[in-house]
N, C-alpha and C positions, 0 to 999 in steps of 0.2 A: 406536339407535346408528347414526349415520353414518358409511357405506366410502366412503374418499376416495380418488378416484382416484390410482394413483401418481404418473399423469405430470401431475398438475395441480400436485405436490407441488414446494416450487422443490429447485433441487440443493444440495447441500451444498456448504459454502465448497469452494475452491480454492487450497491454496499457493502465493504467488507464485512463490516462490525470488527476490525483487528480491535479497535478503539475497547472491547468486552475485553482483550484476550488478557489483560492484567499486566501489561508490557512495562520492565523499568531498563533504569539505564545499564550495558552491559551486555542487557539478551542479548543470545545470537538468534536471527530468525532467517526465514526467507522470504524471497520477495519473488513472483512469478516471471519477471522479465530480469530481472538483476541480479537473481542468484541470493548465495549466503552473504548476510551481511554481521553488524555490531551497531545496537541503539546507543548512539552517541550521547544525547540529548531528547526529551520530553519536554514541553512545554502546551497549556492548554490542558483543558477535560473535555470529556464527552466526546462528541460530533464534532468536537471543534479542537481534539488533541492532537499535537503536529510531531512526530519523530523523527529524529535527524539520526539516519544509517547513515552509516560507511559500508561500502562496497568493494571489495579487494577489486583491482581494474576498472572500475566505473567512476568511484569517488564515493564524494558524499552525498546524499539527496533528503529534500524534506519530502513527508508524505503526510499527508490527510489519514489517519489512521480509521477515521470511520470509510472510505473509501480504495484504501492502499490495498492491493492483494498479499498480505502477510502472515505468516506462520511462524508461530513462536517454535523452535528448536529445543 
């Protein structure tokens, strides 16, 4: 059996809270791994509010906005 060192271990996600950031449709924000994007669509509140970006070269994606790494622009 293998001990695996802790701190080799990665970290557990991180809530964004974008879900606070007052996001409508339009914004431009960023996203950490996908660059600039445009809120297509909002659907949902809270914890449970989904944003559908577009992404120039990736596409479009939904995201978990309490969870997405997002930056309102």
């Amino acid at each position: 059996e293998r001990v695996v060192d802790a701190a080799l271990k990665p970290a557990p996600p991180q809530q964004s809270h974008a879900d606070r950031l007052g996001l409508q449709v339009g914004d431009d924000v960023r996203h950490g791994t996908f660059g600039e994007g445009v809120i297509l669509r909002l659907e949902g509140e809270g914890d449970k509010a989904v944003a559908t970006v577009r992404f120039p070269g990736v596409g479009e994606k939904q995201l978990l906005l309490s969870w997405a790494p997002l930056e309102k622009l």
